[in-house]
C-alpha positions in Angstrom: 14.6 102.6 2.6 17.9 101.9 0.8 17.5 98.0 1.1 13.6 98.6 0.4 14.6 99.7 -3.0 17.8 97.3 -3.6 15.4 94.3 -3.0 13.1 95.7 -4.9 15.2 96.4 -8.0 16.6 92.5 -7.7 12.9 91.3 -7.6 12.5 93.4 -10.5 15.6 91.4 -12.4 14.5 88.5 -11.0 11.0 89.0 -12.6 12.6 90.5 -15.9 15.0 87.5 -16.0 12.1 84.7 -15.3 10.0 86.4 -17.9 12.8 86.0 -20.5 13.3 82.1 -19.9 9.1 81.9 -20.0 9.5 83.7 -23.8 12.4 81.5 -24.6 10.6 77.9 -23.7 7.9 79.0 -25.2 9.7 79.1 -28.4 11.4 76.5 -28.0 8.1 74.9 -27.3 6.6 75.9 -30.5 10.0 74.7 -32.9 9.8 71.8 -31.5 5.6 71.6 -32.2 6.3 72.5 -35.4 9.5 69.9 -36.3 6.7 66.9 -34.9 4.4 67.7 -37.4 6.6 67.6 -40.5 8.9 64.6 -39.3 4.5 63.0 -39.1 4.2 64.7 -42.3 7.6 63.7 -44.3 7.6 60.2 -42.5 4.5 58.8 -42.7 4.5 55.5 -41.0 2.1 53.7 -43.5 3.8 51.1 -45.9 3.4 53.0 -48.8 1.1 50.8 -51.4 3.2 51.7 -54.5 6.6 50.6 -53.4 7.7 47.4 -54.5 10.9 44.8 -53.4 14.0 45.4 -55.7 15.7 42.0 -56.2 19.3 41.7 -55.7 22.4 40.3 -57.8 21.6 39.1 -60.7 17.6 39.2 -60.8 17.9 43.2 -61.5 18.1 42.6 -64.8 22.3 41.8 -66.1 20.9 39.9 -68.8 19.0 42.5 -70.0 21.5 45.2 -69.6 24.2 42.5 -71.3 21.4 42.3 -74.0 21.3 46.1 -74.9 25.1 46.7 -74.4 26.2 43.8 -76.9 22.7 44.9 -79.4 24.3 48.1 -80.2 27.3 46.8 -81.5 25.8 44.6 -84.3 29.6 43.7 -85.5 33.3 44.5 -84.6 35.7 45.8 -87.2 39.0 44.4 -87.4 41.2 46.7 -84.9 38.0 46.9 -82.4 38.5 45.7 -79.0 35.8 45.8 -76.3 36.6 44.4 -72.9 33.3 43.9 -70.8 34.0 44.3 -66.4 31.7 41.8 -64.4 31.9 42.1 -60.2 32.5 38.5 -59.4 33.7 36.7 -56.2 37.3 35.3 -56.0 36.1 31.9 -55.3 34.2 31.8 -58.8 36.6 33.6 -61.0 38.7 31.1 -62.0 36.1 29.2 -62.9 34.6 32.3 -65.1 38.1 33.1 -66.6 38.4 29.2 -67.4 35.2 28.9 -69.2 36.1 32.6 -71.3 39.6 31.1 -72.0 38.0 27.8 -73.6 35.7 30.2 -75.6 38.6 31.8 -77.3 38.6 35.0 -75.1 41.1 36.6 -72.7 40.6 38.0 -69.4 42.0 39.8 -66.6 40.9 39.7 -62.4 41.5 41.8 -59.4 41.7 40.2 -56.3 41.2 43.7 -54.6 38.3 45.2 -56.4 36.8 41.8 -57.4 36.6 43.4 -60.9 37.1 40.8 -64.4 37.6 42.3 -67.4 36.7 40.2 -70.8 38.3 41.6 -73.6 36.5 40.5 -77.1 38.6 41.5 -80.4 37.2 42.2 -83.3 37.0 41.2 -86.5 33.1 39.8 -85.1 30.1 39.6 -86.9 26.2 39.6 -85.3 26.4 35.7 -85.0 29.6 35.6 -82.9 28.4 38.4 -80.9 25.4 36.5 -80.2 27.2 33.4 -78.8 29.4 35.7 -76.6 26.3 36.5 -75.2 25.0 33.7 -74.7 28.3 33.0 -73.4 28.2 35.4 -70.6 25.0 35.2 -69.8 25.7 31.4 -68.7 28.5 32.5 -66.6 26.5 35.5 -65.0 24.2 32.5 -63.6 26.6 29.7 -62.8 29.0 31.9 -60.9 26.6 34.6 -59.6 28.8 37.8 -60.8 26.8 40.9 -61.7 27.6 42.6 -65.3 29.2 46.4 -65.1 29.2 47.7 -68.2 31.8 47.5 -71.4 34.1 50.1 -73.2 35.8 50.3 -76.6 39.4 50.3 -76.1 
């Protein structure tokens, strides 16, 4: 009788133990139903119509950014210095620092961050500007750099 009832009361475990896992795959089951239908949701595989190619380099748009930066100066007092920092590859930036030091204009280059800085000094009025633009804008072309932004010094 004594073994009846130890067999019985491991079958009884056994059950309660089996019946556990059952709740816990079940679960399981159901998280993972539910993670499927919002990776179907959130990750549509459909191109999306409305998503268009950014160009790279210098197509995003230096020139224009060049264009607003050097607008809002309009002229440079006499103690005003603004250098300008252009990402350009070692193999052109001699030849951009050569064409800026012809121009009048000094410059400085980092091998390791591939960072030039142009310095312009004032006094400048809206026609000098202008040509440093047009400058730039010629070099951003010929040596493919990609314009960074300025700052007053």
């Amino acid at each position: 009788m004594k073994t009846l009832e130890k067999v019985l009361k491991v079958l009884a475990a056994l059950a309660a133990i089996a019946g556990a896992v059952m709740v816990i795959l079940r679960l399981i089951e159901r998280r993972n139903a539910r993670m499927d239908e919002l990776d179907a949701y959130l990750m549509d595989n459909e191109a999306d119509e409305g998503v268009d190619e950014v160009p790279t380099a210098y197509a995003v748009g230096d020139e224009e950014y060049l264009d607003q930066d050097l607008g809002e100066w309009n002229e440079l007092s006499d103690d005003a210095a603004v250098t300008l920092s252009f990402l350009v590859d070692p193999a052109n930036a001699e030849e951009f620092q050569k064409e800026l030091a012809e121009a009048g204009y000094s410059s400085t280059y980092e091998k390791e961050t591939k960072v030039l800085d142009a310095v312009i000094h004032g006094p400048k009025d809206r026609q000098e500007i202008e040509e440093f633009d047009q400058l730039l804008k010629k070099l951003l072309v010929s040596t493919n750099a990609t314009y960074l932004g300025f700052a007053f010094e």
